[in-house]
ZAVO-517937 format. One record per residue (C-alpha): residue in three letters; x, y, z. Coordinates in Angstrom, 3 decimals. Example, Ala and Ser with C-alpha at 12.3 -4.5 7.8 and 13.67 -1.06 7.14 Angstrom:
// residues 2
 residu       c1       c2       c3
    ALA   12.300   -4.500    7.800
    SER   13.670   -1.060    7.140
***
This chain:
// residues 402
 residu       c1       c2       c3
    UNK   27.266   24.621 -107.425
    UNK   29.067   21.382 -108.300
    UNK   30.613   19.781 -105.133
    UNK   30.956   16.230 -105.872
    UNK   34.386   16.395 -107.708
    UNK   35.756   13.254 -106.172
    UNK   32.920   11.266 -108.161
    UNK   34.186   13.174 -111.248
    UNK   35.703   16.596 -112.735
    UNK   34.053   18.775 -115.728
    UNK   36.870   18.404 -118.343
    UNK   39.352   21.872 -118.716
    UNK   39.026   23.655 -121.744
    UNK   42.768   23.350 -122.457
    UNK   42.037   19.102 -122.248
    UNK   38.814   19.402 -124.800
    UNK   40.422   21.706 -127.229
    UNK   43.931   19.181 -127.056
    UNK   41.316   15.896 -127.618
    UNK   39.067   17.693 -130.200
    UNK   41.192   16.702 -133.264
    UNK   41.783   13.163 -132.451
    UNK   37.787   12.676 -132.792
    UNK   38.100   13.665 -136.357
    UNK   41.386   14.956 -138.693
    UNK   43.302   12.503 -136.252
    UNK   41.957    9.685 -136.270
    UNK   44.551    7.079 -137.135
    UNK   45.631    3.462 -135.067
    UNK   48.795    4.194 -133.172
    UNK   49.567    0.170 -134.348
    UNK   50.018    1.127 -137.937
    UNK   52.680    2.499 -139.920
    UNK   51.518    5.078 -142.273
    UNK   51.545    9.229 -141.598
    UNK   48.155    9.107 -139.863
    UNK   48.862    6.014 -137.974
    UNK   52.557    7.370 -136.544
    UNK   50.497   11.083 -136.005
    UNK   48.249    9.218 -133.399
    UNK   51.469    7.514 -131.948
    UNK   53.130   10.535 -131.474
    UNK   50.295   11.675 -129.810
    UNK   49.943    8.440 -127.778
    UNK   53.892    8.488 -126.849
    UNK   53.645   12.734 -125.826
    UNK   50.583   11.912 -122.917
    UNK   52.771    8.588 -122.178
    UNK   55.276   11.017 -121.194
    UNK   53.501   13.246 -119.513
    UNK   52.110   11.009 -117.147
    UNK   55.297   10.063 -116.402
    UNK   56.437   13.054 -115.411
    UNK   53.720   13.919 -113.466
    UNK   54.337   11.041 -111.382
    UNK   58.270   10.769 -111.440
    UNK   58.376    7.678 -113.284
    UNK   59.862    6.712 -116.536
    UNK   57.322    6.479 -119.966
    UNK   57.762    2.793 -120.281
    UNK   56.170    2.195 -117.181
    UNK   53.196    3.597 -117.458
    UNK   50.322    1.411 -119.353
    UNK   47.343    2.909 -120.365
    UNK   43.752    1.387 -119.341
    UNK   40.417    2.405 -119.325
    UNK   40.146    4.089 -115.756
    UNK   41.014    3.347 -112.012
    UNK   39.095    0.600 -112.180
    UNK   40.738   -1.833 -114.291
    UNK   43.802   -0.424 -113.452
    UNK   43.100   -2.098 -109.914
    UNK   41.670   -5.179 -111.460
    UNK   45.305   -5.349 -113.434
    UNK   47.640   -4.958 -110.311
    UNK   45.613   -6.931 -107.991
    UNK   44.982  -10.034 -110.498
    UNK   47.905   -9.467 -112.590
    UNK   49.874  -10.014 -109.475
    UNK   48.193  -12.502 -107.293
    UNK   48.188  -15.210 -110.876
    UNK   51.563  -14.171 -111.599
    UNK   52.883  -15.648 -107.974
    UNK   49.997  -17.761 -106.994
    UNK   52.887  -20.548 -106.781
    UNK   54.754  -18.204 -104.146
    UNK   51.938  -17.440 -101.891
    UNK   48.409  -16.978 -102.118
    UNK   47.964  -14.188  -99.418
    UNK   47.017  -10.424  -99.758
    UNK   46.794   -7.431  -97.531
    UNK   44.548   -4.502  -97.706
    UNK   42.243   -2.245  -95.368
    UNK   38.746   -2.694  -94.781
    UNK   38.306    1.076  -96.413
    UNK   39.404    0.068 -100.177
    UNK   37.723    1.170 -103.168
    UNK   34.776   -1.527 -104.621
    UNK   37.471   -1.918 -107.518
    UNK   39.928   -3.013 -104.704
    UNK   37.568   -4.732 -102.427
    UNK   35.603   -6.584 -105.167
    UNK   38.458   -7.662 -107.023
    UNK   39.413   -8.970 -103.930
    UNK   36.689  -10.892 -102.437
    UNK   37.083  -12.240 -106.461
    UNK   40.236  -13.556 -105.639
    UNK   38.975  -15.193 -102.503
    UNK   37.051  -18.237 -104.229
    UNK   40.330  -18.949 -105.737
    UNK   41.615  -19.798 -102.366
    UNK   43.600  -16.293 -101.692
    UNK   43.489  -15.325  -98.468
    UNK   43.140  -11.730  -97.811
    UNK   43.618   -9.550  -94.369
    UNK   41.921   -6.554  -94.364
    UNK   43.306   -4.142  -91.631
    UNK   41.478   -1.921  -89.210
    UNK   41.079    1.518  -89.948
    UNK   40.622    3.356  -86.342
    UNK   38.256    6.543  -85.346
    UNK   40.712    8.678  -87.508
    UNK   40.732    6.597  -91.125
    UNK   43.742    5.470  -90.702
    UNK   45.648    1.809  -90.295
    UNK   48.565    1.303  -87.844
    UNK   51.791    0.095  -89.199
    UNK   52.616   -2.449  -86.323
    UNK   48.895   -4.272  -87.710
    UNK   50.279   -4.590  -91.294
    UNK   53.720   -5.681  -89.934
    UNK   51.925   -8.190  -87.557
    UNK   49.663   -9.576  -90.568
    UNK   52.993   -9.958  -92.996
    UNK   53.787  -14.120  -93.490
    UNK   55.655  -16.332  -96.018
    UNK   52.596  -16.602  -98.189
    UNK   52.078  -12.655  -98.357
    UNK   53.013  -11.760 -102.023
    UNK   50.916   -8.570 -101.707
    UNK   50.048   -5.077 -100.234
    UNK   47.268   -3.059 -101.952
    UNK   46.312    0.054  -99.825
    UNK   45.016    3.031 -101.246
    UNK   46.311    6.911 -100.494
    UNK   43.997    8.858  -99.917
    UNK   40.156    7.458  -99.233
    UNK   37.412    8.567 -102.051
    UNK   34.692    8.799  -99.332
    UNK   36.387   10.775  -96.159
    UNK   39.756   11.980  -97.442
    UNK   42.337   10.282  -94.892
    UNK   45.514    9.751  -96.357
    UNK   47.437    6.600  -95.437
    UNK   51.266    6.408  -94.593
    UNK   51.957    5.399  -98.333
    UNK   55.776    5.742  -98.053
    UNK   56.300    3.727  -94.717
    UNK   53.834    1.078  -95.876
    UNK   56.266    1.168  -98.918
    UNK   59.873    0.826  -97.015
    UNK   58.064   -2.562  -95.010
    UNK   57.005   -3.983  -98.547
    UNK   60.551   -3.761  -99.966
    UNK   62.665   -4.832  -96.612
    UNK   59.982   -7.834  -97.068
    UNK   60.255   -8.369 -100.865
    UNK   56.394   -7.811 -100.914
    UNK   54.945   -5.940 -104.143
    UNK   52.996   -3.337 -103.103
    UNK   50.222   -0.887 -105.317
    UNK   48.197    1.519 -104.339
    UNK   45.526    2.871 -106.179
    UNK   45.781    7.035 -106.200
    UNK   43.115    8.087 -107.625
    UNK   41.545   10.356 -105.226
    UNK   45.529   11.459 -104.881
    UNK   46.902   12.617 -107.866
    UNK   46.146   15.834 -108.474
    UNK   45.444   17.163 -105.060
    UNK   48.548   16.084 -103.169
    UNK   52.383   14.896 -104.457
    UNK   51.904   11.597 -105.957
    UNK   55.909   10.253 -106.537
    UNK   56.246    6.933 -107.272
    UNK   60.036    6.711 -105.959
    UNK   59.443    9.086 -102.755
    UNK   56.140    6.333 -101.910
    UNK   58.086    3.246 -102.575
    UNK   55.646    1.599 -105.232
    UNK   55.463   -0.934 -107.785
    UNK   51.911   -0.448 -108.957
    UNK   50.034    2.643 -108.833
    UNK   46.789    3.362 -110.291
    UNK   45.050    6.968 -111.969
    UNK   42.237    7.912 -113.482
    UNK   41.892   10.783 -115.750
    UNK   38.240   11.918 -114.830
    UNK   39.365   12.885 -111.159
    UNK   41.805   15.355 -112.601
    UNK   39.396   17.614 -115.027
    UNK   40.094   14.922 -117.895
    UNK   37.810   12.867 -119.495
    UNK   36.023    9.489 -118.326
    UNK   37.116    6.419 -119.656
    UNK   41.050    6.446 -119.349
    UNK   43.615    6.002 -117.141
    UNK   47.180    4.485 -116.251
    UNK   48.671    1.864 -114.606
    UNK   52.635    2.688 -113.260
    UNK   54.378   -0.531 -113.197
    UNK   57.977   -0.030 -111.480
    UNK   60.577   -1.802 -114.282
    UNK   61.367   -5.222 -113.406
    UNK   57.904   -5.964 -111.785
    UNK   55.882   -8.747 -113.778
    UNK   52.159   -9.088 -113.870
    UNK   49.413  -11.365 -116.395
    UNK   47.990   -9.456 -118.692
    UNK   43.427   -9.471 -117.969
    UNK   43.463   -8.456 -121.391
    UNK   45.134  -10.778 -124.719
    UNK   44.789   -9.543 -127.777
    UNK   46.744   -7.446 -130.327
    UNK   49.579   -6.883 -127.706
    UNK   49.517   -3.201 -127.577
    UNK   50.780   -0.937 -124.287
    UNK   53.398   -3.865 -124.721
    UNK   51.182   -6.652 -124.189
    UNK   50.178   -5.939 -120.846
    UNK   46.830   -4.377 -121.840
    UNK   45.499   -5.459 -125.552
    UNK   43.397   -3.373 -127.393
    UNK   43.823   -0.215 -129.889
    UNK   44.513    2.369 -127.530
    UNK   41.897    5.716 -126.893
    UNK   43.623    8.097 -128.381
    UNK   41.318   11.094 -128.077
    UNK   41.147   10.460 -124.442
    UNK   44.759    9.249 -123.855
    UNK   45.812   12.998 -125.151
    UNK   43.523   14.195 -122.892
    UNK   44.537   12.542 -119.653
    UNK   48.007   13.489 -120.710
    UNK   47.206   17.224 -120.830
    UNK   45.076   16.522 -118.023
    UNK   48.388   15.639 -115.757
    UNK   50.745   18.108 -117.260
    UNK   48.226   20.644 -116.206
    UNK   47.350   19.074 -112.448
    UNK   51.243   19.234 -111.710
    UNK   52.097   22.437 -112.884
    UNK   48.907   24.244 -110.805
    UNK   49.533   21.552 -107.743
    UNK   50.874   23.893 -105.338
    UNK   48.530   26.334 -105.808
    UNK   45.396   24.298 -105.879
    UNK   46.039   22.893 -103.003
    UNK   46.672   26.240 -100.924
    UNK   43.437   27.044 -102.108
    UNK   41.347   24.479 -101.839
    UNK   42.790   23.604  -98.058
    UNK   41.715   27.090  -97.071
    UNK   37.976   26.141  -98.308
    UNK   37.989   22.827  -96.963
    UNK   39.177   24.274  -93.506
    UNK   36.460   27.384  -93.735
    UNK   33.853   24.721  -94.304
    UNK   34.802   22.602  -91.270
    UNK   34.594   25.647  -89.071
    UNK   31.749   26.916  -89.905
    UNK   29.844   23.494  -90.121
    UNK   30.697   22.335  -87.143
    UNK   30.473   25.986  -85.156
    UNK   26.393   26.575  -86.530
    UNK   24.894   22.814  -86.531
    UNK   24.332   21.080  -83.353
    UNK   25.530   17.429  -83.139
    UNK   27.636   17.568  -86.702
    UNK   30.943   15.744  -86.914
    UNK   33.731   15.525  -89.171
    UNK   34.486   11.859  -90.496
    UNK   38.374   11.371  -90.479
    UNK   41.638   12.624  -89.539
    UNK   41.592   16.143  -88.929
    UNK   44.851   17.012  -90.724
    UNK   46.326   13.965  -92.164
    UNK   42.861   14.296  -95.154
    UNK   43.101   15.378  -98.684
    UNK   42.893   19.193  -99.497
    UNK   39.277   18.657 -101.386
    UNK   37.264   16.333  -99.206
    UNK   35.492   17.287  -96.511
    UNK   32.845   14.233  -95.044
    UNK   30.161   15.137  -92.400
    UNK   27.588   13.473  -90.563
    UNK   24.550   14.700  -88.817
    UNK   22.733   13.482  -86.040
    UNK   19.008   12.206  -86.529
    UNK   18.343   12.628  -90.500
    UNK   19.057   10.343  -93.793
    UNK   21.833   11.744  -95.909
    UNK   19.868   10.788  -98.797
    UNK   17.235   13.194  -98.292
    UNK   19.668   15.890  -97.218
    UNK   21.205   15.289 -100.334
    UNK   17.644   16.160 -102.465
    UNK   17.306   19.462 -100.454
    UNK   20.652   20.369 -100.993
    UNK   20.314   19.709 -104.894
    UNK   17.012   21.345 -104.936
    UNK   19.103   24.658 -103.968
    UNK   21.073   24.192 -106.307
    UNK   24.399   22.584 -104.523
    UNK   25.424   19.084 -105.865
    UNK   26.769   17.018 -102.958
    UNK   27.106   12.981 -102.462
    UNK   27.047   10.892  -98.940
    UNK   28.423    8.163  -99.161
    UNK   30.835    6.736 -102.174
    UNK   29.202    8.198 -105.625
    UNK   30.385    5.042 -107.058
    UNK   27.753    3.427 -105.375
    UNK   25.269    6.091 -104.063
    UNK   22.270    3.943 -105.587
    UNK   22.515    1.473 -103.121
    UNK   20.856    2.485  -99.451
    UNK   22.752    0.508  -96.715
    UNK   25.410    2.017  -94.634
    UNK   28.636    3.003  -95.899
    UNK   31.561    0.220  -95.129
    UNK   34.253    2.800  -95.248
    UNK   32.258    5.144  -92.377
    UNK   30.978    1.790  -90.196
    UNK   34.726    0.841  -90.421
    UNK   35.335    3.920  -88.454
    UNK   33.593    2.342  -85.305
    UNK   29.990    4.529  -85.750
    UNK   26.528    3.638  -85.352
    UNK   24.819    2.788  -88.557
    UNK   22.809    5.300  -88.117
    UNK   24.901    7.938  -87.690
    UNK   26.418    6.918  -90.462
    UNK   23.065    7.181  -92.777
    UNK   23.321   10.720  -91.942
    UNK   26.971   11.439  -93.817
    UNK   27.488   14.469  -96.416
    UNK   30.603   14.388  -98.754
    UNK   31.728   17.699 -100.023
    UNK   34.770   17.190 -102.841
    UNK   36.361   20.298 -103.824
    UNK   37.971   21.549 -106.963
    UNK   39.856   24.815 -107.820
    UNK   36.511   26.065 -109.414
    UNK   35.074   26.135 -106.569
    UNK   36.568   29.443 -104.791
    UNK   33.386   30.900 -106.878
    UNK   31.098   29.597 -104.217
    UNK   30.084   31.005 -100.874
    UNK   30.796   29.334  -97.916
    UNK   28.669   31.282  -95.533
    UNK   25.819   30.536  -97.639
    UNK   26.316   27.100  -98.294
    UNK   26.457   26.345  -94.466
    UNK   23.476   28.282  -93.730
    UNK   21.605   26.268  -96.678
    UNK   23.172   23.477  -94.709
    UNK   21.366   24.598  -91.366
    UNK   18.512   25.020  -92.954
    UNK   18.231   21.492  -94.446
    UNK   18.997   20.049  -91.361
    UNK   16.957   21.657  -89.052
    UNK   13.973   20.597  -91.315
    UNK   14.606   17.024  -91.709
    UNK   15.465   16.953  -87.689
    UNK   11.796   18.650  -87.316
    UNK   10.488   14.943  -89.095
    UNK   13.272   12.426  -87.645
    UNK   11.409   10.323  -84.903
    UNK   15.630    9.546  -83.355
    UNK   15.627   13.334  -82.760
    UNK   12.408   14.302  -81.657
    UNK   12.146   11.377  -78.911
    UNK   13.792   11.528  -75.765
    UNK   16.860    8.831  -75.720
    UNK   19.155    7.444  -73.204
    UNK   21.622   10.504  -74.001
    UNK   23.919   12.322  -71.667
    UNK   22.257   15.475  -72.309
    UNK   21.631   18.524  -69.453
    UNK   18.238   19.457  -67.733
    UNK   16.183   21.226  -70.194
    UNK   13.796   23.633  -69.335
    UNK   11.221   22.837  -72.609
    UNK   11.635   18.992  -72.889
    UNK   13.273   17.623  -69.763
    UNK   15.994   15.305  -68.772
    UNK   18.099   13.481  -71.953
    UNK   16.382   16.303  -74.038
    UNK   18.594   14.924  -77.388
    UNK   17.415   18.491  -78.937
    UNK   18.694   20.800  -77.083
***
């Protein structure tokens, strides 16, 4: 069972069959003029609009790009060189995205100066610390919505109404968002928002920037001056008709994939938490996205719960998926306040509508199971430690097992 939708989606059949004849009969450059060229532009102009829609915005302000990722890179550079001579300041949270954080820390050896905001126990930042962290020289808020790695949604549309009393731009990247939750551009107060298509049971390699009208950015890319001139390059077509179906689809089933997959996300908390000693859930209880659910276990390395899981047969992540190759703790869970080594032991489930097929009861006991056996090797859980335990009959005082 795939569970590690929030590192990416299998494409719908209604998005492959859509894309398949774009690959071959349709292959024409949107730029030129003749039948096949002005096909592929009709194509590219159809998805434009759908996006739009999907997001309440208007088709000219929506530019295409290759994924999430540059779509970051283009609000958070195209902005800060656009009114370097107005301020060189920037605010975030110390949970971003790499594509936020990097970009960022980028920006920083040009002289920006960037406050990254506390997230507390719950995932979430407090509006009187971005108010207190505004100056003059602040010509930008980038926050995300909702967090790839525990699923706490930030308070988007009051983070918004500050940025425009202010005359601060203000993106957020909504990635992990679309799809799951509403994601309305004029309800959250943007100027930039970011998508990917592969989140959203589309294919990898595309996505979209919104850029409110009137809001100027440079261009990362030069070049032939396509998605009008903000992003060079001949457009992907076959995937550009994909993400559009893509969105059309994830808007017109929102309602009802959420209903559902809150109702497995909440079964799974439950039960995990009800059966496993000493598990926790990572995040705001209720303020979290409908699909991500992020655990942590006492005493074992989520990397190796992780291999028993997969060896099962269930494919899970801990930690960002993004980055699951590298081995020290996870920024966005240490920014939460735990121990590092709590936070080595962290599971990420991510939903998707599919995934009613699966059975909770048995996934939890598989869960147990795993635990219980790399508990039976962890030295932190079979020694007795400073822990506000009760008398135990087997192993005494502290007794962290029982």
């Amino acid at each position: 069972m795939y569970l590690d939708n929030s590192a990416t989606t299998q494409v719908s059949e209604e998005v492959f069959e859509e894309m398949e004849p774009y690959f071959m009969e349709e292959f024409g450059n949107p730029s030129t003029l003749y039948k096949i060229g002005r096909e592929s532009k009709k194509a590219l102009n159809l998805a434009r609009q759908r996006v739009a829609d999907a997001i309440n915005a208007k088709p000219d302000e929506i530019i295409f790009t290759s994924g999430g990722s540059e779509s970051d890179n283009l609000a958070i550079k195209g902005i800060a060189f656009k009114f370097l001579n107005q301020g060189k300041h920037i605010i975030t949270t110390e949970i971003e995205h790499p594509a936020v954080k990097d970009t960022l820390n980028f920006l920083e050896s040009f002289d920006f100066k960037v406050t990254y905001l506390q997230v507390y126990e719950n995932g979430i930042i407090k509006i009187e610390d971005l108010i207190e962290a505004i100056t003059p020289e602040t010509i930008l808020i980038t926050i995300m919505h909702g967090n790839n790695e525990i699923g706490t949604i930030q308070p988007i549309e009051e983070i918004g109404k500050i940025a425009r009393e202010k005359g601060i731009i203000f993106h957020t990247d909504a990635v992990q968002t679309f799809g799951k939750i509403e994601v309305d551009v004029e309800k959250l107060n943007v100027d930039l928002l970011s998508l990917s298509s592969h989140k959203i049971n589309g294919p990898k390699g595309v996505g979209a920037i919104y850029i409110k009208k009137g809001v100027r950015l440079v261009p990362l890319i030069h070049g032939g001056g396509q998605e009008r001139g903000i992003r060079s390059g001949t457009e992907n077509v076959p995937g550009i008709v994909g993400f559009g179906k893509a969105c059309e689809l994830a808007a017109s089933q929102l309602d009802e994939h959420y209903e559902k997959l809150a109702s497995i996300r909440d079964e799974l908390i439950e039960k995990v938490l009800t059966t496993i000693p000493e598990a926790y859930l990572n995040g705001d209880e209720e303020k979290r996205l409908p699909n991500v659910v992020n655990f942590r276990f006492k005493a074992i390395e989520g990397e190796s719960l992780i291999l028993l899981l997969d060896a099962k047969g269930y494919q899970a992540s801990t930690g960002s998926a993004c980055s699951s190759n590298k081995l020290e703790a996870s920024p966005v869970l240490t920014s939460l306040g735990l121990d590092p080594v709590d936070v080595h032991g962290s599971l990420r489930v991510s939903l998707a509508p599919e995934s009613d097929e699966f059975d909770v009861d048995e996934f939890v006991a598989t869960i147990q199971e795993a635990v219980a056996r790399l508990r039976e090797m962890s030295p932190l859980w079979n020694q007795e430690l400073d822990y506000d335990g009760v008398m135990c009959s087997k192993h005494g005082d502290n007794c962290r097992m029982c």
